[in-house]
N, CA, C and O atoms as a GROMACS GRO file, in nm:
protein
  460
    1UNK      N    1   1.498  -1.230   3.835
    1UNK     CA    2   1.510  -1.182   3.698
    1UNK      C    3   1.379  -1.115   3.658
    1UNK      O    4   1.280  -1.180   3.688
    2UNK      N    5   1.357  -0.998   3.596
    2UNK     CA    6   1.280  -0.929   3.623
    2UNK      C    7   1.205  -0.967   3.418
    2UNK      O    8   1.254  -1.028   3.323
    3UNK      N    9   1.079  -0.896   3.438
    3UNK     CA   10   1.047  -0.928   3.274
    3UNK      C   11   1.088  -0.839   3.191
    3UNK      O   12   1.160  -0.745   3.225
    4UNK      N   13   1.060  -0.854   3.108
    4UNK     CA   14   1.092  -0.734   2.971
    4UNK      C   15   1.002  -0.603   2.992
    4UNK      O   16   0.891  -0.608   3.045
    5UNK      N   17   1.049  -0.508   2.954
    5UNK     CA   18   1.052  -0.341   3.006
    5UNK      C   19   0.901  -0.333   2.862
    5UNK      O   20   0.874  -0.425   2.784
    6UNK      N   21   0.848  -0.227   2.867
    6UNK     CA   22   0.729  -0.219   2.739
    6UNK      C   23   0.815  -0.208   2.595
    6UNK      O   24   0.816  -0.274   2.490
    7UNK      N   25   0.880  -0.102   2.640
    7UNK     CA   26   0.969  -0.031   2.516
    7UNK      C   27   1.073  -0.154   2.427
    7UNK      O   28   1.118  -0.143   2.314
    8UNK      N   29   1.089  -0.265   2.519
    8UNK     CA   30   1.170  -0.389   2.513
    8UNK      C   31   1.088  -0.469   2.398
    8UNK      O   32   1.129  -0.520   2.295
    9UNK      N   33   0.953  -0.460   2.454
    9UNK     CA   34   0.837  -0.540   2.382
    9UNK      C   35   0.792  -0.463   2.242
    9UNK      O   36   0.729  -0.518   2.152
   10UNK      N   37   0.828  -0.352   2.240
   10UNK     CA   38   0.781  -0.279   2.116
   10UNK      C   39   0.873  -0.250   2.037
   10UNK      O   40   0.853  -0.175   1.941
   11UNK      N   41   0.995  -0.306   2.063
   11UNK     CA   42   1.118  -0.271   1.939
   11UNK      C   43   1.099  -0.392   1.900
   11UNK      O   44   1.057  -0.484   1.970
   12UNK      N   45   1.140  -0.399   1.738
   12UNK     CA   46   1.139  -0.564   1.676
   12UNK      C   47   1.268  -0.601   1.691
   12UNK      O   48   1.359  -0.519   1.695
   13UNK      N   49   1.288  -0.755   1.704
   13UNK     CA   50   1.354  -0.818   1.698
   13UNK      C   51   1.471  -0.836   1.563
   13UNK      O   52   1.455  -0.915   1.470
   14UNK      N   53   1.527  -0.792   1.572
   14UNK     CA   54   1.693  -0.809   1.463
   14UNK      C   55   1.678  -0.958   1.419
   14UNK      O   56   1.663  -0.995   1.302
   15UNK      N   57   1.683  -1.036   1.528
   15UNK     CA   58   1.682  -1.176   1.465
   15UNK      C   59   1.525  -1.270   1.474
   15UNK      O   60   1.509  -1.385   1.515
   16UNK      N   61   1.434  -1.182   1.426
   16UNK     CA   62   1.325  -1.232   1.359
   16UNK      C   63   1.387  -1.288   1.219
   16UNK      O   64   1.488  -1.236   1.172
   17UNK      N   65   1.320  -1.398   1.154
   17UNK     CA   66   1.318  -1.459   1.050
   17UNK      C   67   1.161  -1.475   0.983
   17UNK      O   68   1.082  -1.565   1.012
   18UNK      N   69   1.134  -1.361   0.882
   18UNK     CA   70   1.000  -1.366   0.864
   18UNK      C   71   0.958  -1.520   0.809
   18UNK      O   72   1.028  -1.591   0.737
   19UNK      N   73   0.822  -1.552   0.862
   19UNK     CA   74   0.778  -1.685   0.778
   19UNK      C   75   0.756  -1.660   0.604
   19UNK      O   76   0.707  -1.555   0.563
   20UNK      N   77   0.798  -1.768   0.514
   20UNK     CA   78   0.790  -1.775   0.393
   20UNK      C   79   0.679  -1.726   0.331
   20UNK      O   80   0.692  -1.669   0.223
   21UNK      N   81   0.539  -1.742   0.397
   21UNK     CA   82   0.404  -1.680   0.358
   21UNK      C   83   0.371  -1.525   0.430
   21UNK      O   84   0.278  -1.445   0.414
   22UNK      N   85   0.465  -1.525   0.495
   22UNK     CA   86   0.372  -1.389   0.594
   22UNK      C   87   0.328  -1.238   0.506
   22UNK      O   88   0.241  -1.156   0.538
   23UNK      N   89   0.455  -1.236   0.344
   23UNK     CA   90   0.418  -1.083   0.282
   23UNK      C   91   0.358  -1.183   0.183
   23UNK      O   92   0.399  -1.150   0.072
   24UNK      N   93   0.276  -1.294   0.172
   24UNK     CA   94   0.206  -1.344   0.030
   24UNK      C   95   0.069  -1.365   0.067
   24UNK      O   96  -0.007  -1.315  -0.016
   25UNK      N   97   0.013  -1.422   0.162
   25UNK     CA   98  -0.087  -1.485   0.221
   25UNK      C   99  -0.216  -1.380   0.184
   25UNK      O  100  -0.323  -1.419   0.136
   26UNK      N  101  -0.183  -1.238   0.217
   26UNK     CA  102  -0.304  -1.152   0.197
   26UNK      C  103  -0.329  -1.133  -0.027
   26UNK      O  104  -0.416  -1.156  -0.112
   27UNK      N  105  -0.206  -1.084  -0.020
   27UNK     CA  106  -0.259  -1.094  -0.196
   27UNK      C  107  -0.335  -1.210  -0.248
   27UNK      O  108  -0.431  -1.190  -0.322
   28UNK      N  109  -0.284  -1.382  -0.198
   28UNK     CA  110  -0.319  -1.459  -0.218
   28UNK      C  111  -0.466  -1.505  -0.184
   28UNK      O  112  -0.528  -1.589  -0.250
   29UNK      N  113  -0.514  -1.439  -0.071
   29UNK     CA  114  -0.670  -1.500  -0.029
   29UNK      C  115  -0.714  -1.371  -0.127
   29UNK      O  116  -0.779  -1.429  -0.214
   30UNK      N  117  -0.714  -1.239  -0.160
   30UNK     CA  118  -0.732  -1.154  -0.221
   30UNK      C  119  -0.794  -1.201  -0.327
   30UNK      O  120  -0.915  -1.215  -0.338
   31UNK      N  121  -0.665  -1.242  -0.453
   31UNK     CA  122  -0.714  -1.317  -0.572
   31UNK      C  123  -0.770  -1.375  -0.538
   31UNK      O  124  -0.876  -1.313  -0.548
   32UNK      N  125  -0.802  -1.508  -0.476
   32UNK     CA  126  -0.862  -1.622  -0.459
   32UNK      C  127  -1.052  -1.529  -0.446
   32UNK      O  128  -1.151  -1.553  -0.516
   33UNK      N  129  -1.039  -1.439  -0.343
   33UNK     CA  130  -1.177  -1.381  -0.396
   33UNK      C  131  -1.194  -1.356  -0.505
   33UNK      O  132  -1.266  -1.432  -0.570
   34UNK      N  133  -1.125  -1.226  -0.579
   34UNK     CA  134  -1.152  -1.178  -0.657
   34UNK      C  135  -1.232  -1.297  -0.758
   34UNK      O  136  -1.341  -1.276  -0.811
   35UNK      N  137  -1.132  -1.457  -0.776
   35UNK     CA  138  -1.177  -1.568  -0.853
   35UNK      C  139  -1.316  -1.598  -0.845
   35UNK      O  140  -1.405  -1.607  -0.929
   36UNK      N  141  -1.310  -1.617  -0.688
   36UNK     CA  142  -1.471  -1.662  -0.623
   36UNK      C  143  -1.592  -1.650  -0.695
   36UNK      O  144  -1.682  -1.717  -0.745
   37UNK      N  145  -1.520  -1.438  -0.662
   37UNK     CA  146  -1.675  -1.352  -0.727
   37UNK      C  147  -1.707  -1.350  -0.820
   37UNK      O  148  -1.825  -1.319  -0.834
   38UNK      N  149  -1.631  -1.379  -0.936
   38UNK     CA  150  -1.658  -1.417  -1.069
   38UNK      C  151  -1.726  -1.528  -1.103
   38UNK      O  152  -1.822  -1.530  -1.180
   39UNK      N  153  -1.659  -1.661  -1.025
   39UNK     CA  154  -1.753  -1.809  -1.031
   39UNK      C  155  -1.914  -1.757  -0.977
   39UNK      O  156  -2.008  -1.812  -1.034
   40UNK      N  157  -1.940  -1.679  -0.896
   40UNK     CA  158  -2.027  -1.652  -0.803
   40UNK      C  159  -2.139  -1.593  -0.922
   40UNK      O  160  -2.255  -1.627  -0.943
   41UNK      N  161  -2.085  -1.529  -0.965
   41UNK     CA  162  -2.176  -1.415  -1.045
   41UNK      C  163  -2.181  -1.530  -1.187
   41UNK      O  164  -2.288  -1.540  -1.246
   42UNK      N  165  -2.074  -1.604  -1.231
   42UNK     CA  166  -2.150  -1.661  -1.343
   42UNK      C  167  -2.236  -1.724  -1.272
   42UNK      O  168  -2.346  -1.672  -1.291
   43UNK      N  169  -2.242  -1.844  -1.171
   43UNK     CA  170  -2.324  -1.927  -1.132
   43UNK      C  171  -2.411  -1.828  -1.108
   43UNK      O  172  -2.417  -1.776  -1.220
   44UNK      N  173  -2.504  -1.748  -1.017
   44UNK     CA  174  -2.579  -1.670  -1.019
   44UNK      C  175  -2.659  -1.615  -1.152
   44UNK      O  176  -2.777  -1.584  -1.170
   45UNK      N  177  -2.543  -1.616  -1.241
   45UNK     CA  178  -2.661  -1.570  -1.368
   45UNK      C  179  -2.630  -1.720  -1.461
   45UNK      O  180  -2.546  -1.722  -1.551
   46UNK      N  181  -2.674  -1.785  -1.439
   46UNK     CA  182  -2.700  -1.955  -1.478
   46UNK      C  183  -2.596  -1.928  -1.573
   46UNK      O  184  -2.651  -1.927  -1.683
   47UNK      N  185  -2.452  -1.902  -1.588
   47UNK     CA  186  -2.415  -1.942  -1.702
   47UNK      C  187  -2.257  -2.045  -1.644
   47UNK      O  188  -2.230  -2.031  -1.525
   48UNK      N  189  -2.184  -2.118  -1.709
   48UNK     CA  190  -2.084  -2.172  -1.693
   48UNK      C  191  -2.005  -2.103  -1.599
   48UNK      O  192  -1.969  -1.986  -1.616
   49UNK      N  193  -1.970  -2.186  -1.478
   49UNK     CA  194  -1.859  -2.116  -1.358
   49UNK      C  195  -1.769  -2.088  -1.428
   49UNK      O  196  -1.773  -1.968  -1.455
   50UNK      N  197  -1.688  -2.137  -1.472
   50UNK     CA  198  -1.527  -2.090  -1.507
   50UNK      C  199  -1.553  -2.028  -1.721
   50UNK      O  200  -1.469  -2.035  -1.811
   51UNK      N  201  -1.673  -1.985  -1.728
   51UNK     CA  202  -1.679  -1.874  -1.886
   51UNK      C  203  -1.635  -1.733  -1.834
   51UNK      O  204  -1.634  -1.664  -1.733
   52UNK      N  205  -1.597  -1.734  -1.984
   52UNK     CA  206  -1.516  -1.578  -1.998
   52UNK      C  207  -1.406  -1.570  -1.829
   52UNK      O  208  -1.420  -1.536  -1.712
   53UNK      N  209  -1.301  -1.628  -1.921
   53UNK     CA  210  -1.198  -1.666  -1.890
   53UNK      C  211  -1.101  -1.544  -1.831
   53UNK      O  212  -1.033  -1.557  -1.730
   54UNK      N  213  -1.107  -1.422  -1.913
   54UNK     CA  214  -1.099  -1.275  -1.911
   54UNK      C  215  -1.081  -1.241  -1.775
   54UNK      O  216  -0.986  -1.230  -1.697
   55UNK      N  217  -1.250  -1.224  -1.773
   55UNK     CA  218  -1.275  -1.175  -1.620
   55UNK      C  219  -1.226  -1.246  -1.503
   55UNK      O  220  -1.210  -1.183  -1.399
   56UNK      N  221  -1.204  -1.348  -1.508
   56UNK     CA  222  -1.165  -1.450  -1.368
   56UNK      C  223  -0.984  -1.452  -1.366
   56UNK      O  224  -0.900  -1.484  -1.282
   57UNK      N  225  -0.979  -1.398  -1.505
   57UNK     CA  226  -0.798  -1.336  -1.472
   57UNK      C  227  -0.801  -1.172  -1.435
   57UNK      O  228  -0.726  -1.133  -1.345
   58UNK      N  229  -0.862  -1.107  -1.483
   58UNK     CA  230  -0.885  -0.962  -1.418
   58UNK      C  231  -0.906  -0.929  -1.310
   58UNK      O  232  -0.857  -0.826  -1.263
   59UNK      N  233  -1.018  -1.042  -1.217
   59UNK     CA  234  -1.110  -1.022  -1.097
   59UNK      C  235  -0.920  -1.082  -1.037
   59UNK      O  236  -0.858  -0.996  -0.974
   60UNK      N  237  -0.849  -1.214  -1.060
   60UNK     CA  238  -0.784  -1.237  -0.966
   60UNK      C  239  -0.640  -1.122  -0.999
   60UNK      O  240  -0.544  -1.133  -0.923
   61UNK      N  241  -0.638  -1.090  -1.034
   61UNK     CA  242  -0.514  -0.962  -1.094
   61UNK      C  243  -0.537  -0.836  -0.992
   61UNK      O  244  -0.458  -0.788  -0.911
   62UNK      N  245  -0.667  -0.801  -1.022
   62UNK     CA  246  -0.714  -0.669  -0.923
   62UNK      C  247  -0.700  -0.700  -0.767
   62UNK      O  248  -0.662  -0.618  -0.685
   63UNK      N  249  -0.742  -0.855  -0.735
   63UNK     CA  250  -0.722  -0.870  -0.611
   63UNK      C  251  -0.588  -0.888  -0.548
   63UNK      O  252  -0.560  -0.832  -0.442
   64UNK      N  253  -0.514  -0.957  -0.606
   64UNK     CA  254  -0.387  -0.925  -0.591
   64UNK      C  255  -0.353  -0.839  -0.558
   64UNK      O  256  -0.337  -0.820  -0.437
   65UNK      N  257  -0.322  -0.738  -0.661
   65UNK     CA  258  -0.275  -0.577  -0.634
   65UNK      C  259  -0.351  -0.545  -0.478
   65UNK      O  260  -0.295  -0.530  -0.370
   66UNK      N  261  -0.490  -0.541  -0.510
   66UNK     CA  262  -0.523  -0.462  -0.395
   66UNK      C  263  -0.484  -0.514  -0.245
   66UNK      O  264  -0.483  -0.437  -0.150
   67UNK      N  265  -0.449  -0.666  -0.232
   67UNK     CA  266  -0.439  -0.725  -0.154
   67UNK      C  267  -0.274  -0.691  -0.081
   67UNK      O  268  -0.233  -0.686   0.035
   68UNK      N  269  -0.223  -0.676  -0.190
   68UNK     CA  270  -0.050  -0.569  -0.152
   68UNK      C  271  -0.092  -0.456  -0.104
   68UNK      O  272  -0.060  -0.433   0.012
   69UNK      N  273  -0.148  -0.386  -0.153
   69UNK     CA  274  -0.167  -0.233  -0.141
   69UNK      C  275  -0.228  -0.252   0.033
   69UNK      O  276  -0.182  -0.167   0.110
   70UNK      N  277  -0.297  -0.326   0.078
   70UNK     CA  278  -0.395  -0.284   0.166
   70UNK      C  279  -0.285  -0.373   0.273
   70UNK      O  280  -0.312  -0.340   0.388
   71UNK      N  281  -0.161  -0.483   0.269
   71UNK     CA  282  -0.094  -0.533   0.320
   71UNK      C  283  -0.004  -0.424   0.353
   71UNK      O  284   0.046  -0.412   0.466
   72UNK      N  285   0.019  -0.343   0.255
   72UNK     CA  286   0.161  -0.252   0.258
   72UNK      C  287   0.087  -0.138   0.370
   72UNK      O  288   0.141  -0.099   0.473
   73UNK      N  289  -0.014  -0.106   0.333
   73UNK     CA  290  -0.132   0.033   0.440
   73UNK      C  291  -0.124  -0.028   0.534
   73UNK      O  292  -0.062   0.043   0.614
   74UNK      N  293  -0.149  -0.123   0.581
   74UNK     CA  294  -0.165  -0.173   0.728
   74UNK      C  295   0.014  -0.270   0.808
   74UNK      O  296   0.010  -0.353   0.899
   75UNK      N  297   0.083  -0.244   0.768
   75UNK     CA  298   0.218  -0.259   0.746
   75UNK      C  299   0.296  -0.106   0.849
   75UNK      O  300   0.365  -0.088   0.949
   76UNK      N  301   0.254  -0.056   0.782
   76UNK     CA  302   0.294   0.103   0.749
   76UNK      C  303   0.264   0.181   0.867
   76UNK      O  304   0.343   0.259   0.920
   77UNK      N  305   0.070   0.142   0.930
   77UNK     CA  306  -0.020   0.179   1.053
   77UNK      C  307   0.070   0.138   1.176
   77UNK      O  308   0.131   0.203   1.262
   78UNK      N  309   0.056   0.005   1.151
   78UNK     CA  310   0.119  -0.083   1.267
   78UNK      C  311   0.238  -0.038   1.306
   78UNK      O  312   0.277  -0.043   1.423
   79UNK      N  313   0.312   0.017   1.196
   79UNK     CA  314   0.480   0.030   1.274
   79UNK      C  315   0.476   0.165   1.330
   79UNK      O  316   0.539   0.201   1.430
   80UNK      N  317   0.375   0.260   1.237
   80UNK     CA  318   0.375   0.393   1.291
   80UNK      C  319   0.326   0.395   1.443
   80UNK      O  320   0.385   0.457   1.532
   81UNK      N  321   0.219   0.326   1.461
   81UNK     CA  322   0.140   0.302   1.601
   81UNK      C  323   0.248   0.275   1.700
   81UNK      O  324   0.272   0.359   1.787
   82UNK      N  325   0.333   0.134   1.688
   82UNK     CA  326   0.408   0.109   1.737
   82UNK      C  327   0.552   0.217   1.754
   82UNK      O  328   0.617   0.213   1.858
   83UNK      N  329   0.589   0.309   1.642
   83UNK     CA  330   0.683   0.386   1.737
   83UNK      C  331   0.613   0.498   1.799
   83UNK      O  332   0.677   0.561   1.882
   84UNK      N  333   0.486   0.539   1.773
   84UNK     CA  334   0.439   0.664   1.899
   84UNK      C  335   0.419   0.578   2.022
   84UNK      O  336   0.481   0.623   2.118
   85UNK      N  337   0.369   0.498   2.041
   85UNK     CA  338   0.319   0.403   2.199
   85UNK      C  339   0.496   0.411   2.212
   85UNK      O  340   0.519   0.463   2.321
   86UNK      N  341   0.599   0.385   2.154
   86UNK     CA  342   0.739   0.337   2.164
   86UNK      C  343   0.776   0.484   2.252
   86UNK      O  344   0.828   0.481   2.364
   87UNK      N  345   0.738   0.617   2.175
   87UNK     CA  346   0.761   0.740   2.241
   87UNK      C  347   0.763   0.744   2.327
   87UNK      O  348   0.858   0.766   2.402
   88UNK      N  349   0.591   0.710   2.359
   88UNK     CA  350   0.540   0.803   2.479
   88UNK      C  351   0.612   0.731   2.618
   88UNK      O  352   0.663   0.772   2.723
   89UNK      N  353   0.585   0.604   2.554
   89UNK     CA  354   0.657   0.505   2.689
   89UNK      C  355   0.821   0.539   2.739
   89UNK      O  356   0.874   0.506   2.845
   90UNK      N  357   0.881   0.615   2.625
   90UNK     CA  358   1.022   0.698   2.654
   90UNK      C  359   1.017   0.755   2.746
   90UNK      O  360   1.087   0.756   2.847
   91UNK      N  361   0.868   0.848   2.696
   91UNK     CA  362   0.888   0.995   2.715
   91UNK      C  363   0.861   0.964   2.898
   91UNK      O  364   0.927   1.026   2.981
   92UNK      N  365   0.764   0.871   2.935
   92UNK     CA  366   0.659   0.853   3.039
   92UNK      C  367   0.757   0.750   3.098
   92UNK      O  368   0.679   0.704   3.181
   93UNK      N  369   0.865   0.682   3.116
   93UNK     CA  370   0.887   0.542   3.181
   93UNK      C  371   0.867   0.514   3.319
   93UNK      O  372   0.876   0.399   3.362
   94UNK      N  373   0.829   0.647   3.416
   94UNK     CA  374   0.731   0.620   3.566
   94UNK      C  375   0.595   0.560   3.516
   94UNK      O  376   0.533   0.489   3.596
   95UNK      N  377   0.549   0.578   3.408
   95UNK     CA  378   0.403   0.482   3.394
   95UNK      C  379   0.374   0.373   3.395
   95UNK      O  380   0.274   0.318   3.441
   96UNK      N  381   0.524   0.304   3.308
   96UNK     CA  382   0.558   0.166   3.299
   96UNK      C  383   0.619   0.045   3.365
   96UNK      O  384   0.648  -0.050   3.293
   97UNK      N  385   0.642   0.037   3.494
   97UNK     CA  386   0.754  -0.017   3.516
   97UNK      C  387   0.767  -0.171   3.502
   97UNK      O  388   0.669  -0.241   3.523
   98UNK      N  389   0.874  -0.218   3.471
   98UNK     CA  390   0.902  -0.334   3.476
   98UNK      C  391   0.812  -0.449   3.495
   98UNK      O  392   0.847  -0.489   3.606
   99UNK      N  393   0.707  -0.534   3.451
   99UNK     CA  394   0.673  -0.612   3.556
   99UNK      C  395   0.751  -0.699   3.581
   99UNK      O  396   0.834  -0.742   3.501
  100UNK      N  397   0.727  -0.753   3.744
  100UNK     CA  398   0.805  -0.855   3.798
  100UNK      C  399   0.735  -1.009   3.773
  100UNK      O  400   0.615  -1.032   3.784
  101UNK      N  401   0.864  -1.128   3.730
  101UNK     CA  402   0.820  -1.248   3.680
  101UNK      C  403   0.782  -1.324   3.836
  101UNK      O  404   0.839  -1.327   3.945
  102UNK      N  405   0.626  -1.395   3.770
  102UNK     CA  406   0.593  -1.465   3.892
  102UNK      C  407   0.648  -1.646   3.838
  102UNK      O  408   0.688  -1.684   3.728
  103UNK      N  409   0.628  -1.723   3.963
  103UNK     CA  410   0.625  -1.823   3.912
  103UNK      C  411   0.452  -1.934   3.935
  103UNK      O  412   0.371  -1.910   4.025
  104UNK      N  413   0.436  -2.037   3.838
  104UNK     CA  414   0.324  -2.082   3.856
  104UNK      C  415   0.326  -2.090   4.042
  104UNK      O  416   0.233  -2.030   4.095
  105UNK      N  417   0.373  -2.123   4.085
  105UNK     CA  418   0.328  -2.178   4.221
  105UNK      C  419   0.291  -2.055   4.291
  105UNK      O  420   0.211  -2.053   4.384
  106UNK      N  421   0.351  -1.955   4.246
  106UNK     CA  422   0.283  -1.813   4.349
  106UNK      C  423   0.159  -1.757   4.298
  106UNK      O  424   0.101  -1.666   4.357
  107UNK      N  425   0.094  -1.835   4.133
  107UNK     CA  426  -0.006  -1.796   4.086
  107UNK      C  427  -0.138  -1.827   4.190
  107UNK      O  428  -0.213  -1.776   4.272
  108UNK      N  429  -0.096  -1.984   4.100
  108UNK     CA  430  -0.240  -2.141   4.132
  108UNK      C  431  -0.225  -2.116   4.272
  108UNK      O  432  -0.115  -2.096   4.323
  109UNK      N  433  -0.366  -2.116   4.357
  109UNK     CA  434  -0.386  -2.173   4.469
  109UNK      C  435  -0.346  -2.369   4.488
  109UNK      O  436  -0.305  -2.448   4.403
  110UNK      N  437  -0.377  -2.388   4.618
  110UNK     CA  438  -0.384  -2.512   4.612
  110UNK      C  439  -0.495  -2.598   4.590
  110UNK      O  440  -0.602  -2.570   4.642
  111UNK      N  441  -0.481  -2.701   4.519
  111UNK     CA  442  -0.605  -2.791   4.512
  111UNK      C  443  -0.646  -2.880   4.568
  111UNK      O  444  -0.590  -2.989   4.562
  112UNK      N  445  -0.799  -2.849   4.670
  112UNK     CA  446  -0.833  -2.918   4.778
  112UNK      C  447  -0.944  -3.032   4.684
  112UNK      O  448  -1.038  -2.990   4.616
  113UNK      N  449  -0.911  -3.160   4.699
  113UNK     CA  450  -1.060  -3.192   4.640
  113UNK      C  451  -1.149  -3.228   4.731
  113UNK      O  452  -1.136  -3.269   4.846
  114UNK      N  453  -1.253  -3.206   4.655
  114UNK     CA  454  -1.408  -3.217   4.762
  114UNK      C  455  -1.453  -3.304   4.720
  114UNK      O  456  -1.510  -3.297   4.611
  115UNK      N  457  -1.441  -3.448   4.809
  115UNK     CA  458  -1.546  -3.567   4.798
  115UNK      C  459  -1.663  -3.567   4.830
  115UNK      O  460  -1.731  -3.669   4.815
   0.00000   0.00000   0.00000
């Protein structure tokens, strides 16, 4: 039984089931900076971490957004990347061929121990 072909490896899967965090996780560490830098900068200028309440909803609002925006850009890279490599490997399939599945025992040598 031979392994999976490249072009095999670079189409997605139909029956993927994305994980519950996988489109939240980046907005979420995002804000969580944006929060940080605000605690950061009051503490830095000696005044109360969590004053002016404002800014530490603004700083985590902006990060958010940007944290989509820069999820959705690199979203977007990845799939594009993935169908030109998907092309060329069309276009080229003498470059690629098949690899053949080994099994562990034709990997590992044998193990001699040395007393």
């Amino acid at each position: 039984m031979a392994g999976k072909s490249p072009v095999e490896l670079l189409t997605p899967d139909p029956n993927r089931i994305p994980s519950f965090l996988s489109d939240k996780i980046v907005p979420i560490i995002c804000g969580a900076l944006g929060f940080g830098c605000v605690c950061y900068v009051n503490w830095g200028s000696r005044r109360p971490v969590f004053s002016g309440v404002q800014k530490h909803v603004l700083a985590s609002t902006i990060g958010v957004v940007l944290g989509k925006i820069v999820d959705q850009k690199r979203n977007e890279y990845l799939s594009e990347r993935d169908a030109v490599l998907r092309h060329y490997i069309e276009l080229h399939p003498e470059d690629f061929p098949a690899p053949e599945r080994k099994k562990f025992a034709d990997i590992l040598q044998p193990w001699i121990p040395i007393r």
